[in-house]
PyMOL Python script that loads the backbone (N, CA, C, O; Angstrom):
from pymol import cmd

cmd.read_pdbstr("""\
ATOM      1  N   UNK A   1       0.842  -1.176   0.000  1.00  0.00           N
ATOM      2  CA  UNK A   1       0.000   0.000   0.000  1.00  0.00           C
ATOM      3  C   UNK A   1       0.891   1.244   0.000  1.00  0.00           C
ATOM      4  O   UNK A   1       1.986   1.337   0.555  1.00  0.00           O
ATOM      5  N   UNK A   2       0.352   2.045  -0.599  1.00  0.00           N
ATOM      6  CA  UNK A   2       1.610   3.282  -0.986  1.00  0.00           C
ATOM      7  C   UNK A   2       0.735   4.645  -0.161  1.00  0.00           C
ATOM      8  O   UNK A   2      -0.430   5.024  -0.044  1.00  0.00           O
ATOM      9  N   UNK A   3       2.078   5.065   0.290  1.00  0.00           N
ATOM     10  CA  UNK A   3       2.417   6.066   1.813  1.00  0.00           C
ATOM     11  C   UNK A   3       0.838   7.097   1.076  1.00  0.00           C
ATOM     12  O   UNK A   3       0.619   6.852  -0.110  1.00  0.00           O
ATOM     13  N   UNK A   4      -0.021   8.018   1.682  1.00  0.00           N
ATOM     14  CA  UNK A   4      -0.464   8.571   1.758  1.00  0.00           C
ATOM     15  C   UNK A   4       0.331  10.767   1.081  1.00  0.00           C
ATOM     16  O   UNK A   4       0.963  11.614   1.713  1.00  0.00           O
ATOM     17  N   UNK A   5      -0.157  10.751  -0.232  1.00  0.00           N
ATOM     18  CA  UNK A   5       0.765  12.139   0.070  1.00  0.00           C
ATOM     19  C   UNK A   5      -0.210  13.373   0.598  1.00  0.00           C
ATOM     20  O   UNK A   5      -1.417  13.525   0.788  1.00  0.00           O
ATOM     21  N   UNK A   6       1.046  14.204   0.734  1.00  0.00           N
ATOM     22  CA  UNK A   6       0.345  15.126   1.787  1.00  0.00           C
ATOM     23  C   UNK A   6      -0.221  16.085   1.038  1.00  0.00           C
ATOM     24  O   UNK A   6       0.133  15.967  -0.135  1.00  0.00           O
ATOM     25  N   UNK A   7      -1.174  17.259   1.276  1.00  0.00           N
ATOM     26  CA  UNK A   7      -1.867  17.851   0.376  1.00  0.00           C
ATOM     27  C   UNK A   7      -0.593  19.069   0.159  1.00  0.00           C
ATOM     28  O   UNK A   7       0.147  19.445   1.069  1.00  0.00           O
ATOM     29  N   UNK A   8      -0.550  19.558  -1.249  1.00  0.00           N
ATOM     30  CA  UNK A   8       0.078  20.927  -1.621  1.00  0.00           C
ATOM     31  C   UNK A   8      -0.310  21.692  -0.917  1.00  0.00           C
ATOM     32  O   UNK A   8       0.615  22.461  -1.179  1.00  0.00           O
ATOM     33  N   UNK A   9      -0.794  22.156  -0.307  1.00  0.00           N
ATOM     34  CA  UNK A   9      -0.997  23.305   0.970  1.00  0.00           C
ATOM     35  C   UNK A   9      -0.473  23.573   1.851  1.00  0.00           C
ATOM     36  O   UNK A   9      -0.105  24.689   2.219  1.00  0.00           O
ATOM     37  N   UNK A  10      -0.240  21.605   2.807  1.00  0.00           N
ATOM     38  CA  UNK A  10       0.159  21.858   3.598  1.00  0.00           C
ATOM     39  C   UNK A  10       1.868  21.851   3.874  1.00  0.00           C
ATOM     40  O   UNK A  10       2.526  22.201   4.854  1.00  0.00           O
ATOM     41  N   UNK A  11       2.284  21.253   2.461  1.00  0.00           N
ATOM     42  CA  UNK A  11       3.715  21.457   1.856  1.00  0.00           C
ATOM     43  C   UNK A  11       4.302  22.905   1.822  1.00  0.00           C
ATOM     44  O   UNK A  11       5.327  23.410   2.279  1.00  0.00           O
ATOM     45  N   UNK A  12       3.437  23.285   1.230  1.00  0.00           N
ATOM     46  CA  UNK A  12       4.102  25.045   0.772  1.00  0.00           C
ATOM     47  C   UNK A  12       4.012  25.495   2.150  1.00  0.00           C
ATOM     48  O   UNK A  12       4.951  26.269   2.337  1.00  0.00           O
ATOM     49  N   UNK A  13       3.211  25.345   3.349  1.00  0.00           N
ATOM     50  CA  UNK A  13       3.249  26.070   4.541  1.00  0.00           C
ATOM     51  C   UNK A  13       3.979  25.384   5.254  1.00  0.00           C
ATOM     52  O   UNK A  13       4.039  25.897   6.372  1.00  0.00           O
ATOM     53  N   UNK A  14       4.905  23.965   5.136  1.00  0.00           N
ATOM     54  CA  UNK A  14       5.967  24.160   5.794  1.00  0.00           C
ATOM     55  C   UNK A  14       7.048  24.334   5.396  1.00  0.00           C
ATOM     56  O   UNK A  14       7.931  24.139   6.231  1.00  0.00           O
ATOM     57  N   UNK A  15       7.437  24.710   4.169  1.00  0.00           N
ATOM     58  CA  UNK A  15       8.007  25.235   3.809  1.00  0.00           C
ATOM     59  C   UNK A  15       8.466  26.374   4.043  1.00  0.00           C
ATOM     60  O   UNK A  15       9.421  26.867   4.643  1.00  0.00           O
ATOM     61  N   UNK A  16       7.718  26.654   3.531  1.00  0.00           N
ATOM     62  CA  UNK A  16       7.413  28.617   4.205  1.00  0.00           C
ATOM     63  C   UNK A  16       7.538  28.955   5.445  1.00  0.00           C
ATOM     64  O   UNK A  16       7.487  30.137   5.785  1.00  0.00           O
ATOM     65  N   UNK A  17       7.771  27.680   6.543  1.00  0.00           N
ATOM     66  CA  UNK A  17       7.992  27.685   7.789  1.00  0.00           C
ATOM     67  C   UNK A  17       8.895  27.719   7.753  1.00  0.00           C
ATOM     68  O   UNK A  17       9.234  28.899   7.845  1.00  0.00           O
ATOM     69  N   UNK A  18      10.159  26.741   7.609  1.00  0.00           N
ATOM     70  CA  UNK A  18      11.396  25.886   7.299  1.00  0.00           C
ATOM     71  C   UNK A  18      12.257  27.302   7.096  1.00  0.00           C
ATOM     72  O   UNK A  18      13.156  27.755   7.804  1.00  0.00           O
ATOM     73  N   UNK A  19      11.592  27.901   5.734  1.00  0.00           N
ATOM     74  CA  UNK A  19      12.995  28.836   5.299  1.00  0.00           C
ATOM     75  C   UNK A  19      12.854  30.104   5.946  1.00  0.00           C
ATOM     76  O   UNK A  19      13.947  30.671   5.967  1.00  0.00           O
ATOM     77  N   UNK A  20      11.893  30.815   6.513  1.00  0.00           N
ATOM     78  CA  UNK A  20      11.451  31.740   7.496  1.00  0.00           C
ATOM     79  C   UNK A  20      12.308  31.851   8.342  1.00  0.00           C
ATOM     80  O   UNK A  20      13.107  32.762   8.557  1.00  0.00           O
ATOM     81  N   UNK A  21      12.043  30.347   9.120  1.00  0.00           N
ATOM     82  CA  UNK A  21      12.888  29.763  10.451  1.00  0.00           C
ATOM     83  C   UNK A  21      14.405  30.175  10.093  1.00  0.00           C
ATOM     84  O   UNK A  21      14.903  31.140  10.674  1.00  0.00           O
ATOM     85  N   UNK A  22      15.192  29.395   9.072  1.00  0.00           N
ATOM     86  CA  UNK A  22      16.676  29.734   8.763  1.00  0.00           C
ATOM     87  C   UNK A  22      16.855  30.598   8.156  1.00  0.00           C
ATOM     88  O   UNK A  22      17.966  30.655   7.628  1.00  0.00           O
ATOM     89  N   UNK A  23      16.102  31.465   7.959  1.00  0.00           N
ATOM     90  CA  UNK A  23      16.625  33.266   7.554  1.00  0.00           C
ATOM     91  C   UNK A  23      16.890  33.383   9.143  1.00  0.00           C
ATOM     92  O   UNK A  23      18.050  33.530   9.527  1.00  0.00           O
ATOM     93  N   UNK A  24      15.954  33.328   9.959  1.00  0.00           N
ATOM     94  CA  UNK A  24      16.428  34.244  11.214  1.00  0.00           C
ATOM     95  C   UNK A  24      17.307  33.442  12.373  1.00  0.00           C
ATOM     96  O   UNK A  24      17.674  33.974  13.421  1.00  0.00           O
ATOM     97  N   UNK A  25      17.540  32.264  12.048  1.00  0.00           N
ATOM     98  CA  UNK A  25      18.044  31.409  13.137  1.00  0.00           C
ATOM     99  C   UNK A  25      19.713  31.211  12.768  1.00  0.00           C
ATOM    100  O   UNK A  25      20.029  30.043  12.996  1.00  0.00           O
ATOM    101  N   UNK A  26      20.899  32.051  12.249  1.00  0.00           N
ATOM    102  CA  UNK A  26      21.911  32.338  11.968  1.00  0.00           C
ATOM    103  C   UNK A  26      22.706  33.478  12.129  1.00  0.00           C
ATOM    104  O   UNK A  26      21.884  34.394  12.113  1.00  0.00           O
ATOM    105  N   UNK A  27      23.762  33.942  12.267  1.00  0.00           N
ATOM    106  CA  UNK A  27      24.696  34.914  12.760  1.00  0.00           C
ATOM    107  C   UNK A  27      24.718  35.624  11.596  1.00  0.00           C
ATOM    108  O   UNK A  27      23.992  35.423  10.623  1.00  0.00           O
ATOM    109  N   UNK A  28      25.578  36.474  11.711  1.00  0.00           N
ATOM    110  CA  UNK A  28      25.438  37.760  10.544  1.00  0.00           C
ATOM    111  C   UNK A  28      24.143  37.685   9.278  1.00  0.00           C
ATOM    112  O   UNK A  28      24.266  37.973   8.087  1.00  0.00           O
ATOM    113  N   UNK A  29      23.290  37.350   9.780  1.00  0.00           N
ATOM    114  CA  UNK A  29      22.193  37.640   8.843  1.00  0.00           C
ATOM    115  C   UNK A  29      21.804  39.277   8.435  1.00  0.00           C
ATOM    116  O   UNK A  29      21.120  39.396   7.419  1.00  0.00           O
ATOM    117  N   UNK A  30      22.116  40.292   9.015  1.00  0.00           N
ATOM    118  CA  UNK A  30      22.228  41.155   9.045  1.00  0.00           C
ATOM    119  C   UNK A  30      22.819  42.118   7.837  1.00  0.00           C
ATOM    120  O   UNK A  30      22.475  43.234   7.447  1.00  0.00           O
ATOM    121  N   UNK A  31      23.942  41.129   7.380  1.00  0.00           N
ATOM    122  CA  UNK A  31      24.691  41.341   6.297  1.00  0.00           C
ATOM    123  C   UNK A  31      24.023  40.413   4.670  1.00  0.00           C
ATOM    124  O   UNK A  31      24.438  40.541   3.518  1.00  0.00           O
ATOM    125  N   UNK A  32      23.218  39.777   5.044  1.00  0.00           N
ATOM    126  CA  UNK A  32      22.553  38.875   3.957  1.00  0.00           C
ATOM    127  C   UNK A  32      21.781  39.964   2.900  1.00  0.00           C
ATOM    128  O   UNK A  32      21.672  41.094   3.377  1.00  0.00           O
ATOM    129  N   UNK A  33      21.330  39.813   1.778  1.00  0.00           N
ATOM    130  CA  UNK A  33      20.735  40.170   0.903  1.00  0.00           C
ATOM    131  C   UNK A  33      19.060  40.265   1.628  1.00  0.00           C
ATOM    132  O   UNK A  33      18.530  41.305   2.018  1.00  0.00           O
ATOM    133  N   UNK A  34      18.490  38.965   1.663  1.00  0.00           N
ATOM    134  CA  UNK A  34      17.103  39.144   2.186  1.00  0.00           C
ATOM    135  C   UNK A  34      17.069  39.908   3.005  1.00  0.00           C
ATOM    136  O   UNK A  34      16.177  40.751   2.922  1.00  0.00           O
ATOM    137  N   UNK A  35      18.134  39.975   4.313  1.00  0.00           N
ATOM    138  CA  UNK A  35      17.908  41.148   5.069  1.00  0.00           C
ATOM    139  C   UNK A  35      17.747  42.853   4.714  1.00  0.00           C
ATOM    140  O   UNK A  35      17.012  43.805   4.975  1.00  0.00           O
ATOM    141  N   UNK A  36      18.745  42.572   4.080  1.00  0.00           N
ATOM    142  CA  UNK A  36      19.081  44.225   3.340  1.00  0.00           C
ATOM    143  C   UNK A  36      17.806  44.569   3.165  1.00  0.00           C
ATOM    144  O   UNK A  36      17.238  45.493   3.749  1.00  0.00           O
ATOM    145  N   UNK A  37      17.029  43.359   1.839  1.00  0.00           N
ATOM    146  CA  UNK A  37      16.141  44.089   0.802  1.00  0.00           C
ATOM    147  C   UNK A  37      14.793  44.080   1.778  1.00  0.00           C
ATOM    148  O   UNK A  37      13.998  44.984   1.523  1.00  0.00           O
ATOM    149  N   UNK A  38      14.541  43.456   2.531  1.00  0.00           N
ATOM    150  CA  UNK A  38      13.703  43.384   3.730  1.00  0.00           C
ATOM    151  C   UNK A  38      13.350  44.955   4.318  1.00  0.00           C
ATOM    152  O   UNK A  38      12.333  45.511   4.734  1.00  0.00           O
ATOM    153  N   UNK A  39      14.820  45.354   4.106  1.00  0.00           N
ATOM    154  CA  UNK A  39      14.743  46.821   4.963  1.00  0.00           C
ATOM    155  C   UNK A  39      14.392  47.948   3.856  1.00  0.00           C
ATOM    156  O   UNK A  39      14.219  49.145   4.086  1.00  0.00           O
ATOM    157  N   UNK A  40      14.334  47.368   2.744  1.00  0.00           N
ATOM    158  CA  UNK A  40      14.454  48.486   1.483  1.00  0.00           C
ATOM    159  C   UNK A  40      15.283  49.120   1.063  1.00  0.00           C
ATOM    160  O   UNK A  40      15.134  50.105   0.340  1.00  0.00           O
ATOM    161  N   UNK A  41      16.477  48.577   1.517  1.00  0.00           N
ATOM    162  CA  UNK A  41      18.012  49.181   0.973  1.00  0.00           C
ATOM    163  C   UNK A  41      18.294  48.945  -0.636  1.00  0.00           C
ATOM    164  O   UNK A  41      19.507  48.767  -0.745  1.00  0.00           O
ATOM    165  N   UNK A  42      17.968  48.908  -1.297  1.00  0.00           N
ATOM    166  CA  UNK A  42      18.043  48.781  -2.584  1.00  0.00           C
ATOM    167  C   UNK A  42      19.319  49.188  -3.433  1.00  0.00           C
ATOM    168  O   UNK A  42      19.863  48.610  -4.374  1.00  0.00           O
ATOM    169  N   UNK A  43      19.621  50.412  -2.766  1.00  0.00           N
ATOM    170  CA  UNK A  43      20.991  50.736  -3.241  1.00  0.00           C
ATOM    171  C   UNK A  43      21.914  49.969  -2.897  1.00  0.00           C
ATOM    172  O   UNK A  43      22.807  49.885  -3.740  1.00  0.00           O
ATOM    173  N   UNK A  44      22.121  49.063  -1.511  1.00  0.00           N
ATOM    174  CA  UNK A  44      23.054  48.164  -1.045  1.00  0.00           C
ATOM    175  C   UNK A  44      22.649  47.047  -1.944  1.00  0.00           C
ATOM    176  O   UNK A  44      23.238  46.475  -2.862  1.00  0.00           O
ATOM    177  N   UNK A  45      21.585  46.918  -1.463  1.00  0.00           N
ATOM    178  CA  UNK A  45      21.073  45.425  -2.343  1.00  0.00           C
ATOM    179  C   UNK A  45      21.785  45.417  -3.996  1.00  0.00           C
ATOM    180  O   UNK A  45      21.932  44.339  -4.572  1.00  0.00           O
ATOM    181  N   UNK A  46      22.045  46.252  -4.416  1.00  0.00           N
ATOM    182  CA  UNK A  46      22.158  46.674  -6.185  1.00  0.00           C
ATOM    183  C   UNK A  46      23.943  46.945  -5.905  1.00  0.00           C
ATOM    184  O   UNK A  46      24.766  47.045  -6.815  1.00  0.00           O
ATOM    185  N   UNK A  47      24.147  46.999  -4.925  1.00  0.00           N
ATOM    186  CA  UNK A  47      25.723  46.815  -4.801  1.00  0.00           C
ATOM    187  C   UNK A  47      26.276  45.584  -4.728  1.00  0.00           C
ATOM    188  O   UNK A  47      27.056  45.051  -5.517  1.00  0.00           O
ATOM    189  N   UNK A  48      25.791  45.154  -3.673  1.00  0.00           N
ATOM    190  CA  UNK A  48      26.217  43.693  -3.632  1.00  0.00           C
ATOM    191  C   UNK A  48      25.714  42.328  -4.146  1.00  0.00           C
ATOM    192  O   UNK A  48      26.196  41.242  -3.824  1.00  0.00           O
ATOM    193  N   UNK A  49      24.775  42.509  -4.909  1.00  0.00           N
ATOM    194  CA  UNK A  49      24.272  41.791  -6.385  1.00  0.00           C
ATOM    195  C   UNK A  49      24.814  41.987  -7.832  1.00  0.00           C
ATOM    196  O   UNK A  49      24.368  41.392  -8.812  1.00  0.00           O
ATOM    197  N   UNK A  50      25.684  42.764  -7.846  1.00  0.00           N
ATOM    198  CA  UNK A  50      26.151  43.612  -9.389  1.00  0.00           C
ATOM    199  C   UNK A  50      27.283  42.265  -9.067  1.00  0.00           C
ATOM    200  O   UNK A  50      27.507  41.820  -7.942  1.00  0.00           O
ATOM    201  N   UNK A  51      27.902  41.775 -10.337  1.00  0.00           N
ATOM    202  CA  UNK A  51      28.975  40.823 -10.798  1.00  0.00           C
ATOM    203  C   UNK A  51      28.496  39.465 -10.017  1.00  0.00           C
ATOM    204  O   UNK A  51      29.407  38.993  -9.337  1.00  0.00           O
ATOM    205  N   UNK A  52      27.222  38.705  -9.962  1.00  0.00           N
ATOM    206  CA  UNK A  52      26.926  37.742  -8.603  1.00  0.00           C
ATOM    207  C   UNK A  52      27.814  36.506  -8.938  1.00  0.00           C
ATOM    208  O   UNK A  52      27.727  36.107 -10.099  1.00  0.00           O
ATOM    209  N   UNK A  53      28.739  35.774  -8.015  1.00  0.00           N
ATOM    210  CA  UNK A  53      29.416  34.980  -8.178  1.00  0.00           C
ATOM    211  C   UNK A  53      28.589  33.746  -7.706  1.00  0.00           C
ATOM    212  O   UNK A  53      28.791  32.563  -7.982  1.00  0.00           O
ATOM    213  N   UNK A  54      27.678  34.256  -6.983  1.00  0.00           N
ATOM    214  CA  UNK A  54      26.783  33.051  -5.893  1.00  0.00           C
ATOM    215  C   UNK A  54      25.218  33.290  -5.945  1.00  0.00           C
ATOM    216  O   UNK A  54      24.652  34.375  -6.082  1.00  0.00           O
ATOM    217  N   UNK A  55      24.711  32.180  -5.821  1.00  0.00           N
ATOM    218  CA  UNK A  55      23.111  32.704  -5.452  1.00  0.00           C
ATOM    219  C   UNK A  55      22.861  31.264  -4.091  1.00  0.00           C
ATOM    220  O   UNK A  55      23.417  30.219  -3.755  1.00  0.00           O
ATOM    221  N   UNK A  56      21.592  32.153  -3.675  1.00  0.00           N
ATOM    222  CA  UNK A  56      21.355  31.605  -1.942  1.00  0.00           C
ATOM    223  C   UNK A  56      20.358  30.365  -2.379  1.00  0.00           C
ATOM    224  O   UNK A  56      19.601  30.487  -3.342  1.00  0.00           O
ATOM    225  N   UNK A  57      20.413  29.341  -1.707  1.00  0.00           N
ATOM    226  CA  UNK A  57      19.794  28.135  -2.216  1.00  0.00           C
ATOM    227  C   UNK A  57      18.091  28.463  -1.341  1.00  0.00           C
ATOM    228  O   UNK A  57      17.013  28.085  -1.800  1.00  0.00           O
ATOM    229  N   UNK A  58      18.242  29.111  -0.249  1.00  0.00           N
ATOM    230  CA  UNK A  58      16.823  29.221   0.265  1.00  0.00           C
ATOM    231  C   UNK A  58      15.448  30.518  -0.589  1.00  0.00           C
ATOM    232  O   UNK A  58      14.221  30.454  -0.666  1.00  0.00           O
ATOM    233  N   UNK A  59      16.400  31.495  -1.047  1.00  0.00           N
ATOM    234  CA  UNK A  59      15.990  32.197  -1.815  1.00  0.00           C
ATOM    235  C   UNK A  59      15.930  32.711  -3.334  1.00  0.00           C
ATOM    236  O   UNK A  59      14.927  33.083  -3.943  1.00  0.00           O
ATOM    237  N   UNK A  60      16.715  32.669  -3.606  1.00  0.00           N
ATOM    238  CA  UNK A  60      16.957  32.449  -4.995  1.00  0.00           C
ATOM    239  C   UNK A  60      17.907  33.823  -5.852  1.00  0.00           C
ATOM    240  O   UNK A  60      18.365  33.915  -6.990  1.00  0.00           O
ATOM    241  N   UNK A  61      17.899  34.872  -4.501  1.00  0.00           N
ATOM    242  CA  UNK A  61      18.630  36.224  -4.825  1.00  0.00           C
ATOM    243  C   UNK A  61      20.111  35.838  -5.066  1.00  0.00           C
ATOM    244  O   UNK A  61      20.516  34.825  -4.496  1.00  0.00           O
ATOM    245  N   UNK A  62      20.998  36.572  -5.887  1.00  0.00           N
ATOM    246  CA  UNK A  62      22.062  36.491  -6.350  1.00  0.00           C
ATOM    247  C   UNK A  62      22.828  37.215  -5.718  1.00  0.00           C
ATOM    248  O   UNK A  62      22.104  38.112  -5.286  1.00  0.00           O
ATOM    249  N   UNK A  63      24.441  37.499  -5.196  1.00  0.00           N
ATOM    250  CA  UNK A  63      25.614  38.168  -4.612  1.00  0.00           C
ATOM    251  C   UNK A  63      26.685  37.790  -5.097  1.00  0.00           C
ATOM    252  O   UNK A  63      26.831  36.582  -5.283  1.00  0.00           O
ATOM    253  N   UNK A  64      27.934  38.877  -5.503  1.00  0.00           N
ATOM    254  CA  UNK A  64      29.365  38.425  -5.756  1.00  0.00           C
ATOM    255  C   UNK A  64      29.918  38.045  -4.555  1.00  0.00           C
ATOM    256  O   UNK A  64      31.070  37.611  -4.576  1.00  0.00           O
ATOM    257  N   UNK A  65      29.181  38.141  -3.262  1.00  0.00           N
ATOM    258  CA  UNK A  65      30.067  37.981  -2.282  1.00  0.00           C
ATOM    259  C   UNK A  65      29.176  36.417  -1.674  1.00  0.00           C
ATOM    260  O   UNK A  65      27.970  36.657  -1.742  1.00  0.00           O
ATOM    261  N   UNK A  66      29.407  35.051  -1.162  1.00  0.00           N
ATOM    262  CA  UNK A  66      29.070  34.119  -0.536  1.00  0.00           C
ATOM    263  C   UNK A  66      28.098  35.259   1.153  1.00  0.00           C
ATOM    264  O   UNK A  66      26.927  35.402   1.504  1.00  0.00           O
ATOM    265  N   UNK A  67      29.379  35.746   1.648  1.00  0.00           N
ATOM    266  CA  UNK A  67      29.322  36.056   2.411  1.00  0.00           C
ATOM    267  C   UNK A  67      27.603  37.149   2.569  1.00  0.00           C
ATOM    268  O   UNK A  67      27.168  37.505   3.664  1.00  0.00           O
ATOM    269  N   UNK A  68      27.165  37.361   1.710  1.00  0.00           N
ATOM    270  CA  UNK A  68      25.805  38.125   1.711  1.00  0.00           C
ATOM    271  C   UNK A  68      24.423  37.293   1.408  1.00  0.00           C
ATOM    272  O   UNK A  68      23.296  37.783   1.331  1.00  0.00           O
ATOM    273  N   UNK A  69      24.713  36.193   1.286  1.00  0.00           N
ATOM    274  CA  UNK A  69      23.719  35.316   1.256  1.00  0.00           C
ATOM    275  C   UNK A  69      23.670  34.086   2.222  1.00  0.00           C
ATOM    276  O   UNK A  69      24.734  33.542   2.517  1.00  0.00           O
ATOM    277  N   UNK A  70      22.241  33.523   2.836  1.00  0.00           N
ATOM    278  CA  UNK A  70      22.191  32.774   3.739  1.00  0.00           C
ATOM    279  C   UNK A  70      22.642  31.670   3.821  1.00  0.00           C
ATOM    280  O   UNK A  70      23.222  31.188   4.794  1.00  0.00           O
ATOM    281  N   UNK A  71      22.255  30.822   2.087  1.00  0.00           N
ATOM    282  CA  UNK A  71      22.892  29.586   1.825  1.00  0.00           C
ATOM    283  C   UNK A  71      23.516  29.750   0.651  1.00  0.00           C
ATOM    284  O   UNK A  71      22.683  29.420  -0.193  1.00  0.00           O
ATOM    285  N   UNK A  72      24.631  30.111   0.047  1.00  0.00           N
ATOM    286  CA  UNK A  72      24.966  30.317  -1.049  1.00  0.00           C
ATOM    287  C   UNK A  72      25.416  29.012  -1.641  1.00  0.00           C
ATOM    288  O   UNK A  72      25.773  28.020  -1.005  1.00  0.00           O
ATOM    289  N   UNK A  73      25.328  29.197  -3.410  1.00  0.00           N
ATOM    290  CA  UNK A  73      26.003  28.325  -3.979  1.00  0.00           C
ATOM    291  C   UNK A  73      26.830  28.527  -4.960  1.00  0.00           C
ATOM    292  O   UNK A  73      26.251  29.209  -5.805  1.00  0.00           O
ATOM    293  N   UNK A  74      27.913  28.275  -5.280  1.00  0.00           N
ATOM    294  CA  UNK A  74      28.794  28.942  -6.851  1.00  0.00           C
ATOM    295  C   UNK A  74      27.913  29.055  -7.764  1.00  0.00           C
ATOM    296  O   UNK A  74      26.970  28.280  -7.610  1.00  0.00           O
ATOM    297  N   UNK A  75      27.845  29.821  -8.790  1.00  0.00           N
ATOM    298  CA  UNK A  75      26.867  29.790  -9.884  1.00  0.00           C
ATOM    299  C   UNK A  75      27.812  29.187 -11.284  1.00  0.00           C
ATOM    300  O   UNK A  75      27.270  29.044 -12.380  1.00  0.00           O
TER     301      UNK A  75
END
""", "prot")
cmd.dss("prot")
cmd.show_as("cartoon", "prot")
cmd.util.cbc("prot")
cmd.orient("prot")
């Protein structure tokens, strides 16, 4: 008998829990992109997105620097 799946609803809302949770549950988040653009810094945000060497696996925003994103990955 095959496992029961769970409804798309209640997937996307834990999800949406999950990555919520690890935006704020880490050290220098402060310096992250989501944070920045969170605050409406746009001009920072457009600084440290210009040449992106990396993008964040929880969000999908781009940075030349690792260091400005939560989960980065080489691009």
């Amino acid at each position: 008998m095959a496992a029961k799946k769970p409804k798309a609803d209640s997937v996307v809302k834990a999800v949406k829990a999950s990555v919520m949770h690890l935006a704020d549950a880490h050290p220098n988040h402060e310096h992250h992109l989501c944070h920045i653009i969170s605050l409406r810094n746009m001009r920072t945000a457009a600084k440290l997105a210009k040449d992106a060497q990396y993008i964040c696996f929880l969000c999908g925003r781009a940075a030349k620097d690792a260091k400005n994103l939560c989960d980065p990955l080489k691009i």
